[in-house]
N, C-alpha and C positions, 0 to 999 in steps of 0.2 A: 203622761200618755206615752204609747210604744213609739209615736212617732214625731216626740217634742225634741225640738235638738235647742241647745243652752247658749242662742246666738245673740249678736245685736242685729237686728234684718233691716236691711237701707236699701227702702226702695225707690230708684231711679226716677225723678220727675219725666216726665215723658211729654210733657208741655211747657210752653214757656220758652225763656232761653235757652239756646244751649253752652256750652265752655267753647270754647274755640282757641287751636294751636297761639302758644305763646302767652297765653293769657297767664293772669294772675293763679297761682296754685289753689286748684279750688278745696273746699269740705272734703269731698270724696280724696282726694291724693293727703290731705292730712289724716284723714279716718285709716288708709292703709297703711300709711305710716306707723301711727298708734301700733301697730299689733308689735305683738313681742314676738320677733322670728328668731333672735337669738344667733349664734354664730354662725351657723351652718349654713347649709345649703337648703331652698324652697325647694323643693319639686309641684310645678302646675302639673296636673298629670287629670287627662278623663278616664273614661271605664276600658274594660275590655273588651276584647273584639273592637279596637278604634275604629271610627268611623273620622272623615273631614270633617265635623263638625269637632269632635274629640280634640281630637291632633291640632286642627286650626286654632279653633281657643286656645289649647294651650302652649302653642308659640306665641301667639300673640300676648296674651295676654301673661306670661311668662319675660317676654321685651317689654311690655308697657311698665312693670312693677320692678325691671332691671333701670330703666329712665328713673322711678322714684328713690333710687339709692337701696333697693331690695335685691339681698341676692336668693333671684329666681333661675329656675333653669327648666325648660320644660322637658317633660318625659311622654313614653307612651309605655303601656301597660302589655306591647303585644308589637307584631310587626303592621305595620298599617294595612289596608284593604287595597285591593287595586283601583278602585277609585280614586283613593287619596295618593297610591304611586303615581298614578298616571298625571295627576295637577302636582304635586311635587319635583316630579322629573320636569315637566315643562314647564313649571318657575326655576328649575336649577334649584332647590333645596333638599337638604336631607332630611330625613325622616329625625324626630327627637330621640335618644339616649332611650334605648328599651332596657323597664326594670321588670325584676321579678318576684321580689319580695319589698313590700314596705314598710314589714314590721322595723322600728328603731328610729326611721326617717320620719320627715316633717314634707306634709302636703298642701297643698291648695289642690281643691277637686275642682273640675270642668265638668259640665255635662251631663253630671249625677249625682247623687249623694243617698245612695244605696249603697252599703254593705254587699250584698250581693252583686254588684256590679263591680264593684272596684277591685282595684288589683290584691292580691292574696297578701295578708298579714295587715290590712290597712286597721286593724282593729288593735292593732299593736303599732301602731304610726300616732303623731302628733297630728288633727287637723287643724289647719288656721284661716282657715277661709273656702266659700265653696262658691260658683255663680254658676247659674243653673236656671232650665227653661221647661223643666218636667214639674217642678211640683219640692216639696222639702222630706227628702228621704230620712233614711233613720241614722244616719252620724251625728255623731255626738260628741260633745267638746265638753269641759265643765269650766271652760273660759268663755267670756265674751270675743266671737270672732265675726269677722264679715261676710256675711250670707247675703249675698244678692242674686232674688229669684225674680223673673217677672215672664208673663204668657209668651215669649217670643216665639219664633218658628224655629231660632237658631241660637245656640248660647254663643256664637259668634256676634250676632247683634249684640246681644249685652255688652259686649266684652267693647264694640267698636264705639256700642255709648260714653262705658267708662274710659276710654281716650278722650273723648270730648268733654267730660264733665272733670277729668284729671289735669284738663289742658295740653296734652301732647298730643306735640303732629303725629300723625299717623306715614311711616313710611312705606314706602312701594312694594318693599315684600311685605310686610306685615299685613299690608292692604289686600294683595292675592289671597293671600291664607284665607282671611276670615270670609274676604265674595267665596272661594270656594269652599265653606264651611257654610256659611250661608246657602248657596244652591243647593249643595248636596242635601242639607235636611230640609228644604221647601220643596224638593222635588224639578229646581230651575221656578222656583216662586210660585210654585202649581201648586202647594197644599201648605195649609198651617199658617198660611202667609197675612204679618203684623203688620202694621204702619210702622213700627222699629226695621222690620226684616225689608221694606222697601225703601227706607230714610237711610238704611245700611247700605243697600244696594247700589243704591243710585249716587251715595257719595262713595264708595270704594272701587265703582269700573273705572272715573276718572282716577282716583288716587293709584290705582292699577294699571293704568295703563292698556286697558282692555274694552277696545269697544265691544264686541262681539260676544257678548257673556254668556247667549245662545249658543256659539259653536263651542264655548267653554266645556258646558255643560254636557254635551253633545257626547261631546269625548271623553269627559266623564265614567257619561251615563255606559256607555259603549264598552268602555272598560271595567267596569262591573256587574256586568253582564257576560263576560268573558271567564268560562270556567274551564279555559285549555288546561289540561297539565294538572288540576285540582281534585284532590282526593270528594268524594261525597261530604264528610265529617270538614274537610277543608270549606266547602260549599257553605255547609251549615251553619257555621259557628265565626264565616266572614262577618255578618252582622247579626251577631246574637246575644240577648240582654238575659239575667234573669231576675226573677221577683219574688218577694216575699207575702200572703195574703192569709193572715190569722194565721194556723198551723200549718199554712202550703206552701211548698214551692215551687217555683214553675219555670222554664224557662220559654222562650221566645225568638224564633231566628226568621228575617225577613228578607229575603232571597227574591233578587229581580231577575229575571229576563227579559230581550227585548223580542220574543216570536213570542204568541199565543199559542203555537204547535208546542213548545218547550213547558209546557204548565204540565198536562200529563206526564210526559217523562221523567222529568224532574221531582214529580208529587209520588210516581212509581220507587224512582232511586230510593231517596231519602227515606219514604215508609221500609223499603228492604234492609235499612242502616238504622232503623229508631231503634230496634233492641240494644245494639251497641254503643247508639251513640246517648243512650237514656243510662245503659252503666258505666260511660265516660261521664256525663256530666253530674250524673245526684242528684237528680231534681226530681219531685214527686210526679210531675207532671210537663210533657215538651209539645209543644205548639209549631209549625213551621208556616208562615206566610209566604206563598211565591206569588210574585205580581209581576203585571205587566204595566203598561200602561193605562190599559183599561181594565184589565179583570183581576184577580187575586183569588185563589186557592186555600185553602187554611188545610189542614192535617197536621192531626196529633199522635200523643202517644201516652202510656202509664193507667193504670187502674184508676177508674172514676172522670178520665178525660174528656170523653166523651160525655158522661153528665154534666160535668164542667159547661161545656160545650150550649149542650139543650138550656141550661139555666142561663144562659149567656146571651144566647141566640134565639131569643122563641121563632125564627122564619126557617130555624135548621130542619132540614127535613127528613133525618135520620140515613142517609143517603152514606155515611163515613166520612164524608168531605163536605166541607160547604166554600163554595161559591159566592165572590162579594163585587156586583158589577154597579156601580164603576169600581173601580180597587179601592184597596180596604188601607186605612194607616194603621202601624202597629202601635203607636203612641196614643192617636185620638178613637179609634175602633176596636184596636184588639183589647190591649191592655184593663183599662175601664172596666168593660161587663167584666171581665175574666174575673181582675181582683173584689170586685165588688160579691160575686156571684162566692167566690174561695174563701172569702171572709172569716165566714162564720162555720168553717167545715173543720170536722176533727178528722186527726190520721191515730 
């Protein structure tokens, strides 16, 4: 099948005991061990256009597999988003080693495991492991590697389980990272939100040091929202995925602000930039979600988008835009009908 990848898949008990710092080296830290990573260097790296959830798995979890005697190092695929500046500068860390090509190199993927998402040449890289909270994309390996997927809100939660089930403490930075990896894809716990994603929570504000995770988020939120200084195509492509669905591609970009006066404006710009920004990207079909905190916007672009659209949405009302109140996620709302609906379409 187009979307079997040739793994061993260990999935995470999520009941029962948990490993707890110091303990005996559990299954899980012998199972990572097992892999053949060979001399070099790991790169942990998530998709592009990083987001905190991206960047935070993969420090963290980059240090964790550094603790099992693996040398990891984590990367990013891009320069970070200002959300994830804004919690890096106020933990005092720097952003990871930005790569450009990975054809030649050896990865561990965060946060994806699309092809189309990942950084350019990865089809020419070694993978050796992937953890992930969307679903099992199309990389592919023809070695046995460790693929840990499970429904989380955040591939940060996974990542804070496997400390626990690897038996290593978790430290104070590595604790910030993943709460702010966590917030940022739960929305501050407001959407997608696991019993993993609040069992994470609630042990990493103490491991962090942070009681206030609300003002965390706050400021966050605040700063990505913030498009001083930002080209439109800059705007865009801060958080933008894209996908693959039978013969279509598509891309996806999911643009917050925090005024509902900003929804028109914003839906204005960007439709006057989809011509260019549709022969920057290459993709059959562009999608843009702008959200607030209660409404969301969607507008597209490409031949057939809009039918796209109607088979997606039977409530759309031919209007050119459709309107999704309360706001819409691109993960659990957009995504889904689109691919489902693209499936089965020839170009």
């Amino acid at each position: 099948m187009k979307r079997r990848i040739a793994a061993l898949l260990m999935m995470l008990a999520l009941t029962g005991s948990c490993g707890t710092a110091g303990a005996e080296t559990a299954l899980l830290a012998d199972l990572l061990r097992s892999v053949d990573y060979g001399d070099g260097v790991t790169y942990v790296i998530g998709h592009k256009s990083p987001d905190a959830d991206t960047i935070g798995s993969a420090i963290a979890y980059a240090w964790l597999l550094q603790q099992l005697g693996i040398n990891a190092r984590p990367a990013a695929a891009a320069e970070v988003n200002r959300e994830t500046r804004y919690a890096l500068d106020l933990f005092g860390m720097a952003q990871p080693e930005i790569l450009t090509d990975a054809a030649g190199k050896q990865f561990i993927l965060v946060d994806h495991s699309e092809y189309s998402q990942a950084l350019d040449g990865m089809k020419d890289a070694r993978v050796v492991g992937i953890v992930d909270h969307h679903g099992i994309g199309d990389v592919r390996n023809t070695q046995r590697i460790p693929v840990l997927s499970l429904p989380a809100g955040a591939a940060a939660s996974i990542v804070y389980r496997m400390y626990l089930d690897c038996g290593v403490e978790i430290p104070r930075d590595m604790a910030r990272v993943l709460l702010m990896a966590v917030l940022s894809d739960t929305k501050g716990m407001n959407s997608n939100v696991t019993q993993l994603d609040r069992e994470a929570v609630d042990a990493l504000r103490v491991i962090a040091e942070i009681s206030d995770i609300g003002a965390l988020y706050a400021g966050m939120k605040a700063a990505k929202a913030s498009f001083e200084g930002m080209t439109v195509s800059e705007i865009f492509h801060s958080d933008y995925k894209e996908y693959t669905a039978g013969a279509v591609t598509f891309g996806v970009s999911s643009v917050y602000t925090e005024a509902e006066e900003s929804l028109a404006e914003l839906a204005e710009k960007i439709e006057g930039e989809f011509p260019s920004l549709y022969a920057q990207d290459g993709q059959d079909l562009l999608f843009c979600l702008i959200s607030t905190d209660e409404t969301s916007w969607m507008i597209w672009y490409g031949e057939g988008a809009e039918q796209a659209v109607r088979e997606s949405f039977p409530e759309y009302d031919g209007s050119g835009r459709m309107i999704f109140v309360p706001k819409a996620s691109r993960k659990e709302n957009i995504v889904p009908p689109l691919t489902a609906a693209l499936e089965n379409w020839e170009r």
